[in-house]
C-alpha positions as CSV (number, residue, x, y, z in Angstrom):
1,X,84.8,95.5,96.3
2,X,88.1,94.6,97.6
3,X,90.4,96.2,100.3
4,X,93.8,94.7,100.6
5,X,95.8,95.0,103.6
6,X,99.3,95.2,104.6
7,X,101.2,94.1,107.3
8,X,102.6,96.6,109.8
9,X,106.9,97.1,109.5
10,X,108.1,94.6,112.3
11,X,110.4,96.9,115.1
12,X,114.3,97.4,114.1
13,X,116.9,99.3,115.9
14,X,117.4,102.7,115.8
15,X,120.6,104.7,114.9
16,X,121.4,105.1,118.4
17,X,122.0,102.0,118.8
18,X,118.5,101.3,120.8
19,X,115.3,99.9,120.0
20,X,112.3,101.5,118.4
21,X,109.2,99.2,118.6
22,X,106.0,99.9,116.6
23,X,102.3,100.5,118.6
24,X,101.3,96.7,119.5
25,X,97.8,96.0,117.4
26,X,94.7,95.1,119.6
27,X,94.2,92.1,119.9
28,X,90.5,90.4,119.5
29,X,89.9,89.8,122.9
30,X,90.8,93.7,123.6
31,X,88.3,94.7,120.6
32,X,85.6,92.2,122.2
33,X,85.8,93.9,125.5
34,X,86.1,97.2,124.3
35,X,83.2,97.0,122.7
36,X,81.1,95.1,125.1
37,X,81.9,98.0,127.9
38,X,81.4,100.5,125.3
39,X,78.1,98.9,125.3
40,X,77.2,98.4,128.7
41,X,77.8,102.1,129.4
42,X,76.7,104.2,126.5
43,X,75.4,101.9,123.6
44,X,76.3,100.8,120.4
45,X,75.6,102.2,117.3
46,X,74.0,99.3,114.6
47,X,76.9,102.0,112.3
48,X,79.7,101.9,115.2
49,X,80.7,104.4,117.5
50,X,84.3,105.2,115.3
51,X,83.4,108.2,112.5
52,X,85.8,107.9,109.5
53,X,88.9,109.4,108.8
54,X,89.2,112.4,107.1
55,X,90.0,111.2,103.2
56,X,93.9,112.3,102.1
57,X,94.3,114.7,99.7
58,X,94.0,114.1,96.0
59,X,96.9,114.5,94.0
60,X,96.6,117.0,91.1
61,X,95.0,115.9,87.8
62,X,96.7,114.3,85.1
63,X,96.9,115.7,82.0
64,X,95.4,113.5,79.5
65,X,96.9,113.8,76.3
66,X,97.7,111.7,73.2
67,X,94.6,110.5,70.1
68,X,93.0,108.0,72.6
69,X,91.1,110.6,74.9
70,X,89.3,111.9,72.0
71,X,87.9,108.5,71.3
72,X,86.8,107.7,74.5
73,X,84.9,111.1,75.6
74,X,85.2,114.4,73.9
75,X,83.4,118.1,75.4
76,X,80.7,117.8,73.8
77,X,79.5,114.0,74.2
78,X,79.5,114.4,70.6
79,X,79.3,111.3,67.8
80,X,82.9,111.2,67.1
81,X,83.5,109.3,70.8
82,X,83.0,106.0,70.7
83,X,80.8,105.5,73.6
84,X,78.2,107.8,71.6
85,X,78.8,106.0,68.7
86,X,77.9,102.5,69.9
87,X,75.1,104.2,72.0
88,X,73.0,105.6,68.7
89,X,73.9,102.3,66.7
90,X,72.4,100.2,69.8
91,X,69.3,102.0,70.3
92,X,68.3,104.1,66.9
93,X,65.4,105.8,69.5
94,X,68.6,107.9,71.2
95,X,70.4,110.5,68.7
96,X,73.4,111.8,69.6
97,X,71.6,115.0,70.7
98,X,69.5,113.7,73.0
99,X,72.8,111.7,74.3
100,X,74.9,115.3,74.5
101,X,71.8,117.1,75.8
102,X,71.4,114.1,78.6
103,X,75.3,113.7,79.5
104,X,75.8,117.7,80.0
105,X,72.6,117.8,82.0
106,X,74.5,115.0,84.2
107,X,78.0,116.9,84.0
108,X,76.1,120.2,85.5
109,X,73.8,118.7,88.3
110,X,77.2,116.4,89.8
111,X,80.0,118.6,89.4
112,X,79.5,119.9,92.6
113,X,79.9,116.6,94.6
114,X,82.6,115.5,92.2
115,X,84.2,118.3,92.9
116,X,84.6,118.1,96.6
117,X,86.3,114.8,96.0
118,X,88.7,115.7,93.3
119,X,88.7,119.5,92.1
120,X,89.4,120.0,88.3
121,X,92.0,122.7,87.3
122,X,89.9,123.4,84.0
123,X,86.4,122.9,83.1
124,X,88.5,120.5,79.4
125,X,88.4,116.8,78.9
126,X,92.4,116.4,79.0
127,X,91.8,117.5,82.8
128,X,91.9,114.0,84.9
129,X,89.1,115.0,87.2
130,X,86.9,116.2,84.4
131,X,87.0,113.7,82.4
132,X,86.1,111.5,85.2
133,X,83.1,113.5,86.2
134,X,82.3,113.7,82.2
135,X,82.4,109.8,82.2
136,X,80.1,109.6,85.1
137,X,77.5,112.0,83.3
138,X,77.7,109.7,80.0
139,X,77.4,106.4,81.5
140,X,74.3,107.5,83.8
141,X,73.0,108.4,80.3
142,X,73.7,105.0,78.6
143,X,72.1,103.7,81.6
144,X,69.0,105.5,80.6
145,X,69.0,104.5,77.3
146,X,70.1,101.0,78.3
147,X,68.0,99.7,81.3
148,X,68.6,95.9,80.6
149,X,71.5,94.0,82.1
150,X,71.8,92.0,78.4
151,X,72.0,95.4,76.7
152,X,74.6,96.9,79.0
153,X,76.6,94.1,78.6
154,X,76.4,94.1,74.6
155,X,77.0,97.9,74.5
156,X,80.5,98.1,76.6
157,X,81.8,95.5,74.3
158,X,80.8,97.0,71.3
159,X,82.5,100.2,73.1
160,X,85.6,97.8,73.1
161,X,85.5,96.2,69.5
162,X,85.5,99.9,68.2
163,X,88.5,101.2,70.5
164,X,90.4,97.8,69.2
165,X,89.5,98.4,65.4
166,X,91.0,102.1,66.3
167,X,94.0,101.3,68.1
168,X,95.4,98.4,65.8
169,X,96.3,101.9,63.6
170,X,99.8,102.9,63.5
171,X,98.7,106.1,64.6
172,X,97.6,104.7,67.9
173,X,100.1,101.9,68.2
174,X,103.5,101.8,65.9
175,X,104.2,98.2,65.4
176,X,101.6,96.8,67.3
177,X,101.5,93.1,67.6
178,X,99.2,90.9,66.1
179,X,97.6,88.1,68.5
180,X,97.5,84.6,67.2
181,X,94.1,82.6,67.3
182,X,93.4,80.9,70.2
183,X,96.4,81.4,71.9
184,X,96.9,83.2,75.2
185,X,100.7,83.0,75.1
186,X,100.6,84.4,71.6
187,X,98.0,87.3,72.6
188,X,100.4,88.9,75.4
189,X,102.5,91.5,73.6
190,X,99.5,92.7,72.2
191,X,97.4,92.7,75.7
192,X,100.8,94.8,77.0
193,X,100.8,97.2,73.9
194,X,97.1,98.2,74.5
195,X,97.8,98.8,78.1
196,X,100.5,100.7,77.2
197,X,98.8,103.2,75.3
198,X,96.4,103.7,78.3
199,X,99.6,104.8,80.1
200,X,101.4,106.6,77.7
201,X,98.0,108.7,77.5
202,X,97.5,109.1,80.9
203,X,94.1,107.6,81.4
204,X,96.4,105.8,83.9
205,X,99.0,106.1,86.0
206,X,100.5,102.3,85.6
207,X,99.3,99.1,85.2
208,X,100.1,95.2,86.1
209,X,98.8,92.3,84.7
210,X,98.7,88.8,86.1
211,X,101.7,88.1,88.8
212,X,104.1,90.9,87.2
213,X,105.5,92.5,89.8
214,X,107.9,94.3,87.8
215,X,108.4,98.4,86.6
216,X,106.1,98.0,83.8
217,X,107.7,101.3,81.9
218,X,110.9,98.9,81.5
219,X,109.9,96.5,79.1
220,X,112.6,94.1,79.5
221,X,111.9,93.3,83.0
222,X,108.1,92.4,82.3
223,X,107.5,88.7,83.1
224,X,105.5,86.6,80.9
225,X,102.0,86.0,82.3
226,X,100.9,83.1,80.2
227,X,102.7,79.7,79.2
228,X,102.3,76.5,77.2
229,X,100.5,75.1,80.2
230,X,98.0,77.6,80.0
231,X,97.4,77.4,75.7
232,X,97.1,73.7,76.8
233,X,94.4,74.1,79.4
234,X,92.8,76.9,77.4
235,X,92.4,73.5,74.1
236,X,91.6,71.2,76.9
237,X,87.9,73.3,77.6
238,X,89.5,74.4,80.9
239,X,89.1,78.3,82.2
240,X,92.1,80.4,83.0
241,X,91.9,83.9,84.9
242,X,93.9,87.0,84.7
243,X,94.2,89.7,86.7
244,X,95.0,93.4,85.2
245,X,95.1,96.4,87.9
246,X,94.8,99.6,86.9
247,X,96.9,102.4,89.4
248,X,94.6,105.6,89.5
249,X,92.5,105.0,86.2
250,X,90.7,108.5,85.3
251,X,87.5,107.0,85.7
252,X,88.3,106.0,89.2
253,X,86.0,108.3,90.9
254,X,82.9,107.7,88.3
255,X,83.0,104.1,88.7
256,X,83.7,104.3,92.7
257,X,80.1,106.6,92.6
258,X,78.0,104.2,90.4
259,X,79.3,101.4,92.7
260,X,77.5,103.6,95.3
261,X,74.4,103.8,93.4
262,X,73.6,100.0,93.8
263,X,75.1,99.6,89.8
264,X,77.8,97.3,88.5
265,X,77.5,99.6,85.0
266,X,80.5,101.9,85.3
267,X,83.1,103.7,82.8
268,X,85.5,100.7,82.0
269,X,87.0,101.1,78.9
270,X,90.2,99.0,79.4
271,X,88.4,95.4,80.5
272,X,85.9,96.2,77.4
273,X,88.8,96.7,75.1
274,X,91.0,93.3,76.1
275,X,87.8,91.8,76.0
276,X,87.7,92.2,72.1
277,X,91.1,91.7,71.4
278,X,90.5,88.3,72.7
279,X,87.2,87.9,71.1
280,X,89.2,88.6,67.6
281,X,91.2,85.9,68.2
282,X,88.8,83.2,69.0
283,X,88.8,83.4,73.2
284,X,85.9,84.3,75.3
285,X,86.0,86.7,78.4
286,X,83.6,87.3,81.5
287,X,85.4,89.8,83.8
288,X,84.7,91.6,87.1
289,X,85.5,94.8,88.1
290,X,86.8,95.3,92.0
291,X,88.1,98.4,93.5
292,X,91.5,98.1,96.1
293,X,93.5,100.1,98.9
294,X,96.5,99.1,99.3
295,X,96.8,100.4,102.7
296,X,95.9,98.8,105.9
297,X,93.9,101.3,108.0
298,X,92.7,100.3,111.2
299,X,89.2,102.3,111.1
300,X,87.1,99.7,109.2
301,X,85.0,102.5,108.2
302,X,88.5,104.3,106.0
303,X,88.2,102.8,102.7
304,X,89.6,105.0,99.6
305,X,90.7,102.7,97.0
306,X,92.9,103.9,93.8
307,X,93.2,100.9,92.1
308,X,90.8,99.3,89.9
309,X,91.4,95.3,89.2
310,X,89.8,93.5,86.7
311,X,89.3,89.8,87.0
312,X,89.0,87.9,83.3
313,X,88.2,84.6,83.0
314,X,89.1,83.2,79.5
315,X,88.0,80.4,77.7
316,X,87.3,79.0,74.0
C-alpha cells in the first residue's frame, strides 16, 4: 500500500499587510526525544502511544448508472454478471445458485461493518456503497470457489476478456477505437475510451493514466502517455510500466477490507479489463494494485486512502 504525502503551504503575507507563518514541523531530533521521555516516564506502547484520528466523513454515494453496472454485479449475483459467468465456466462444481446463495450470505453477515464506513441510501446495486459491499460479498465467494493463486489469477482475466468482448459494442462505446497489434502508441485511444466509460458510469469518479496531469473530462487537453520510443523498446524485448489511478472507484472500500484480510484477491475490474485489451493485441500485462492518500497527515497511524493505482508492466 502506498501513502503519498504532500508538502505543507510555505508562509505568505497576509492581507494586512503582515505575516502569517504556518506551525513549524518537528523536527527528528524533537520526535527522538519526545519519545525517549515519553518512555522514561510512562512507557511505550510496541502500537504507540498516539490513537488515530477520527476518519472524515464519507461523501454521499454515487449513483451508478449506464449498461456497464449490470455486467459487473447485478442484485441477485445472478449469471447474467460477468463475474458469475466466468466463475461457473471456471469451476463447473459452483452453479450460479450456490454462487448467489454464497454472495448474499456475504452481503447479510458484513453490511453492518460496511455500513459504519460508508452508509448506503438504498439497499440497489446503482447505490455506490452497495455495490461496493455487494462486490466484497462476491469476491469472498470466488475466493471460496477459487483457493489457488494460479486460478485467481486466470479467473479476473477471464472477468476482463468478457467485459472487453462487451464493451467493443456500440452500445457500450460509440466509435470506439480499435488498438493496433503490438503497439502501445496505437492502443491509447482505446485504453482512454474504456476508462472513460468507467467514468461516464460512475464506477469512478475520475481517472489518470501515466504522467497526465490534465482534466481528463476535456479530451483535448489529455497528453499522450506512450511514444515511438516506447513501441521501440516494447520490439526491442524491453518492459515498459504504466500507471492508471482510479479517484474513488466503487469498489474502494471492498478491496481496502480484503487488503485487511491478509489477500491480494480484491474487486478490480478496470486493471483486468486493460489487461485484455492488451492481450488482444499481442502485449502481455502483470499489474499491481496499491491504495493512496493524497494527504499528508502527521499521525502515522491516519491512513484513508481514495485512490486506487494500478501499476502495469507491459511486454511482448
Amino acid at each position: 500500500m502506498l501513502s503519498s504525502l504532500s508538502i505543507g503551504e510555505p508562509a505568505h503575507a497576509a492581507a494586512g499587510g503582515g505575516v502569517a507563518t504556518t506551525p513549524r514541523a518537528r523536527g527528528a531530533f524533537e520526535l527522538d526525544s519526545e519519545y525517549y521521555i515519553r518512555d522514561l516516564f510512562g512507557g511505550n506502547k510496541k502500537e504507540g502511544n498516539v490513537l488515530p484520528s477520527k476518519a472524515p466523513e464519507m461523501p454521499p454515494p454515487r449513483s451508478l448508472k449506464g449498461p456497464l453496472i449490470s455486467l459487473l454485479l447485478d442484485q441477485e449475483f445472478s449469471s447474467s454478471c460477468i463475474p458469475v459467468l466466468a466463475l461457473t465456466q471456471q469451476n463447473p462444481s459452483v452453479t450460479s445458485k450456490s454462487i448467489a446463495t454464497s454472495a448474499v450470505d456475504y452481503r447479510n453477515r458484513s453490511a453492518r461493518s460496511f455500513a459504519q464506513r460508508a452508509q448506503w441510501d438504498k439497499e440497489d446495486i446503482t447505490d455506490q456503497y452497495y455495490f461496493d459491499l455487494s462486490s466484497y460479498a462476491l469476491w469472498k465467494t470466488a475466493a471460496d470457489a477459487l483457493p489457488k493463486y494460479i486460478e485467481r489469477d486466470i479467473f479476473v482475466r477471464n472477468v476482463g476478456r468478457l467485459l472487453y468482448d462487451q464493451m467493443q459494442k456500440p452500445s457500450f462505446i460509440a466509435n470506439f477505437k480499435q488498438p493496433t497489434k503490438k503497439s502501445l502508441t496505437g492502443s491509447e485511444a482505446a485504453v482512454r475510451q474504456v476508462l472513460m466509460l468507467f467514468q461516464d458510469s460512475n464506477f469512478c469518479k475520475g481517472f489518470k493514466i501515466g504522467n497526465d496531469l490534465s482534466n481528463n473530462n476535456d479530451k483535448n487537453k489529455d497528453e499522450p502517455v506512450f511514444d515511438a520510443l516506447d513501441d521501440e523498446d516494447l520490439q526491442s524485448g524491453a518492459s515498459i510500466d504504466c500507471l492508471v489511478s482510479l479517484y474513488e472507484p466503487a469498489t474502494l472500500g471492498a478491496s481496502l477490507q480484503i487488503t485487511g484480510e491478509q489477500s491480494r484477491f480484491g474487486p478490480d475490474y478496470v486493471g483486468a479489463t486493460l489487461a485484455a485489451l492488451w492481450e488482444s493485441i499481442g502485449i502481455k500485462s502483470t499489474w499491481e494494485v496499491f491504495f493512496v492518500d493524497p494527504e499528508y497527515r502527521p499521525n502515522p497511524k491516519d491512513y484513508y486512502p481514495n485512490e486506487m493505482l494500478l501499476q502495469f508492466t507491459l511486454t511482448l
